[in-house]
N, C-alpha and C positions, 0 to 999 in steps of 0.2 A: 540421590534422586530428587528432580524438584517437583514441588506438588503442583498436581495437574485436578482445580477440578471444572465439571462440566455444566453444563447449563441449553436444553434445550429453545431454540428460538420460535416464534409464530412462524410458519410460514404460509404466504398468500400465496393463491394458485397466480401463473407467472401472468394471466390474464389480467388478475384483478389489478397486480402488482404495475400491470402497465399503464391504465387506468389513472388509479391513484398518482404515479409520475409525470404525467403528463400534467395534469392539472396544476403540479405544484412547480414544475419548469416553465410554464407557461407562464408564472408570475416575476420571473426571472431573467426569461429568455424572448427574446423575440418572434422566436420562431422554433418552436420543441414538436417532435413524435415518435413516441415511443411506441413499440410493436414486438411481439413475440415472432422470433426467427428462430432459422436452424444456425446455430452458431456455425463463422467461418474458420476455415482451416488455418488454426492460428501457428499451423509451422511455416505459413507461407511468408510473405511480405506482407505489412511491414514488423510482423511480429517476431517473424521466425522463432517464436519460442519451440521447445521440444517437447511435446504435448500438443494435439490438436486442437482440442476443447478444453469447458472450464464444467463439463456436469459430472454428475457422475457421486454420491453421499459428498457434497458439499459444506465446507464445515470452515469457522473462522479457529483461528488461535492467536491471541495476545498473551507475547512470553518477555518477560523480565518487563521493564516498562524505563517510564520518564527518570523516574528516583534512584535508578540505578547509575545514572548518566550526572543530575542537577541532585543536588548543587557542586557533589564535587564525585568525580567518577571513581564508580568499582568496578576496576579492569579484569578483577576474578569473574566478574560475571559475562560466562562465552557460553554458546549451544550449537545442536549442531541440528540441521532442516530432518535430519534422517531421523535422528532422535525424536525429532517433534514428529516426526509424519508416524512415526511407533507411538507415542504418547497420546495422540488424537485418534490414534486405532484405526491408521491410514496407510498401513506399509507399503510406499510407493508411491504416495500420494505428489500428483503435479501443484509446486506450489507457487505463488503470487504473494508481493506484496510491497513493505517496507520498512527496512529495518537500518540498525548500524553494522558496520564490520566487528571484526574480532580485533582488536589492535594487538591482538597475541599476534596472526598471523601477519597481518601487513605492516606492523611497526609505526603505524599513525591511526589516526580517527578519520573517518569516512561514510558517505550515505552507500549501503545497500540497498540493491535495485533487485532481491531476489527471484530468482525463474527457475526451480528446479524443480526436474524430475526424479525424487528421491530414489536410492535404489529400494529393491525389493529383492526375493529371494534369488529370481534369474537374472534379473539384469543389474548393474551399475550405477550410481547415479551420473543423471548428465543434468551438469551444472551451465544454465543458459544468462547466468546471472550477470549484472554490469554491475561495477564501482565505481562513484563519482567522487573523486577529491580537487582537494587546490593543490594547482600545479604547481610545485617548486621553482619553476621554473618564470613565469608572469604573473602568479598569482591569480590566474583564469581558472578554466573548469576545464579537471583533467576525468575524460571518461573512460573506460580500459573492460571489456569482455573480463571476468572473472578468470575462467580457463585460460585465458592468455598466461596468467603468472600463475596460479594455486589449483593444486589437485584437490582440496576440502570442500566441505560444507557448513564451516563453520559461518558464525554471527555472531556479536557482541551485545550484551546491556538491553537490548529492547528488539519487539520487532512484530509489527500487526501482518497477519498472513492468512489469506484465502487460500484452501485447501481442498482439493477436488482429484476426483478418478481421471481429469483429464481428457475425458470421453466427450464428442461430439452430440448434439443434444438441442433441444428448444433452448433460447434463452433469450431476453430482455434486450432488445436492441434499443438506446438512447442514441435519437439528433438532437443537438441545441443549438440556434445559429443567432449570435446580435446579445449578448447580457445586456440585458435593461436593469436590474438588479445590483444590488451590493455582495452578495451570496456568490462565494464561488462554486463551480460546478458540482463538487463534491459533497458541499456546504448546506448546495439546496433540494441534492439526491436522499442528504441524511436528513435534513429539516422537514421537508414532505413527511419520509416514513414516521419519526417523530407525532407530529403532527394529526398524523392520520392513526396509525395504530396505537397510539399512547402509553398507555402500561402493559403492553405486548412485546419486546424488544421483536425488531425485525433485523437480521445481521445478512447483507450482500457483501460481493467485490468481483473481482473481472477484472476488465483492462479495458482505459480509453484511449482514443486517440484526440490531440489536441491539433486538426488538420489546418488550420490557419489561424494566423495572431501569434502573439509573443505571452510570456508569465513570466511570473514572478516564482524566481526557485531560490532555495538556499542549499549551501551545504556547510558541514560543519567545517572548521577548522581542522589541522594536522594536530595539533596539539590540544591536549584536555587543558579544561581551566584551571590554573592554581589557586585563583582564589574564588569563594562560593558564587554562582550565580544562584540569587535568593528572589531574582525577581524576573518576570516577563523583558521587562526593559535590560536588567542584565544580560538575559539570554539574547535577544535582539542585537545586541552592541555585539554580542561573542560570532555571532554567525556570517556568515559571508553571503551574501543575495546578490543574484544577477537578475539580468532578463534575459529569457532563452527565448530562440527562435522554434514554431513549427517546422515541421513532425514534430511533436513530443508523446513517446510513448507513456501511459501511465499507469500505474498500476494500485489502485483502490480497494480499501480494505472500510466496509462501513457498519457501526451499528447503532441503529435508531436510538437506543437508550441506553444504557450504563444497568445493568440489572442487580448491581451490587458487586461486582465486581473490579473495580478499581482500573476500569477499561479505558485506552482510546481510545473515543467513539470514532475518531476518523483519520486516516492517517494512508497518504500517498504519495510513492516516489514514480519517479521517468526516468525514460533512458530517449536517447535516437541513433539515428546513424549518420549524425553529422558533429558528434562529438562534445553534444551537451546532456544535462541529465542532474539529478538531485533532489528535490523535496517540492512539492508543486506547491505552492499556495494563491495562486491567483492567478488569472491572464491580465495583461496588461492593454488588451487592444479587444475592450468589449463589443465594439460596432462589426468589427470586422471576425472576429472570431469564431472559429466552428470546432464542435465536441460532433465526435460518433465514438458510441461506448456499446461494451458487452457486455451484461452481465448475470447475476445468478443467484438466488436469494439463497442462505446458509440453514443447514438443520438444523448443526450443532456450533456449541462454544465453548471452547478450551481456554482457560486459564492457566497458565504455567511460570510456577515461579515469582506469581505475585510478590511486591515488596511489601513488607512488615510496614515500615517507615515510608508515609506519601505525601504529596503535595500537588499540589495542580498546575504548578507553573510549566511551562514549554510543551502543553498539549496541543497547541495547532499546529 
């Protein structure tokens, strides 16, 4: 069994929460507003995930982490969404976020884009999840629906995940349009709360949409490193980045501070349906660029599996 422990977070009423984001997008953005709505029906377009909403006991969990993977990978270390949706005391829980594969089951290394509806005692789970690798074949981004090839729920090595009843509900609606800022979108959602609440960790996540402009994504390589990547620059050389086109779906996992916990404080992958998807780190076309996000500040915080052995390297 791996040790799970918890950690309750601040949470601001979604009013104030909208307030204080505003403010701090607005030093970034050229044009931000943020407002409390009823979340939309995210089975629809462009989401189509399986689960309508993101409310419902809201809850993050960061399970296995960086050190599992850097410097040099331990492929024992696999979990499974159902497992964690039991361990956060969520049986069923629809989850979000972003992690690795298992390379037990796909036989390479890969970013997961997880979307699943864990099961629970009556139903099944449905796995709504996408996997991004390099295609054998160009060496481009090859994107593929999970349920297309694998019946599991497994993950490998790391994986930050918003965790929610899935239920329809108030939530956080983010616009940003025009970055006048260096901060990317996700950068200056987690810097704000920072910022503002201080020695309070604040933990959200949800899903945005990145509706016009291009970024900057990576994804890993097929193959683990054999020899250590010991440095930020190692890890950079090791990784594969493109620039993807809009739609990009994303999915964001955020927490204001680190409470002692050995956390990523932020950490978001994308999919679309035009056959890109991977690790989001930045847009690359600030003028012209627009964000509309959803999302949902967290009760609770789950730790699962923390590494004994850590470092900081390849946390953005």
């Amino acid at each position: 069994m791996a040790k799970v422990e918890r950690f309750a977070f601040h949470v601001p009423s979604l009013e104030e929460l909208a307030g204080v984001l505003q403010k701090g997008l607005k030093e970034n953005f050229a044009d931000a507003q943020v407002s409390v709505v009823d979340c939309p029906d995210l089975t629809k377009e462009p989401f189509k995930f399986p689960a309508k909403g993101i409310c419902g006991k809201p809850r993050i969990a960061d399970v296995g982490g960086v050190p599992y993977l850097l410097p040099l990978v331990q492929k024992e270390k696999v979990y499974d969404l159902n497992t964690v949706a039991k361990d956060i005391e969520l049986p069923g829980a629809f989850i979000l976020g972003a992690g690795a594969v298992s390379s037990k089951i796909l036989g390479v290394n890969a970013e997961l884009i997880p979307i699943v509806q864990t099961k629970s005692e009556k139903k099944p789970a449905v796995n709504g999840s996408y996997v991004a690798q390099i295609n054998p074949a160009d060496k481009g981004c090859l994107l593929e629906k999970y349920s297309s090839k694998y019946t599991d729920c497994e993950f490998g090595l790391l994986a930050n995940l918003y965790a929610s009843e899935g239920q329809p509900g108030k939530v956080i609606e983010v616009k940003a349009n025009g970055r006048t800022g260096e901060l990317n979108f996700v950068s200056c959602l987690r810097q704000t709360l920072e910022k503002h609440y201080g020695e309070k960790p604040v933990g959200m996540g949800g899903t945005f949409i990145i509706q016009k402009g291009k970024a900057k994504i990576h994804i890993m390589p097929p193959e683990f490193s054999t020899c250590p990547l010991n440095t930020d620059e190692d890890v950079n050389n090791w990784l594969k980045f493109f620039e993807m086109k809009a739609p990009l779906i994303c999915q964001p996992v955020i927490v204001s501070r680190d409470p002692g916990f050995d956390l990523r404080v932020e950490h978001t992958h994308c999919f679309s349906h035009h056959g890109e998807g991977g690790h989001y780190h930045q847009d690359t076309s600030p003028d012209s660029v627009q964000y509309l996000g959803y999302f949902q500040p967290a009760e609770l915080l789950f730790r699962i599996d923390r590494p004994q052995e850590t470092h900081l390297v390849g946390r953005d």
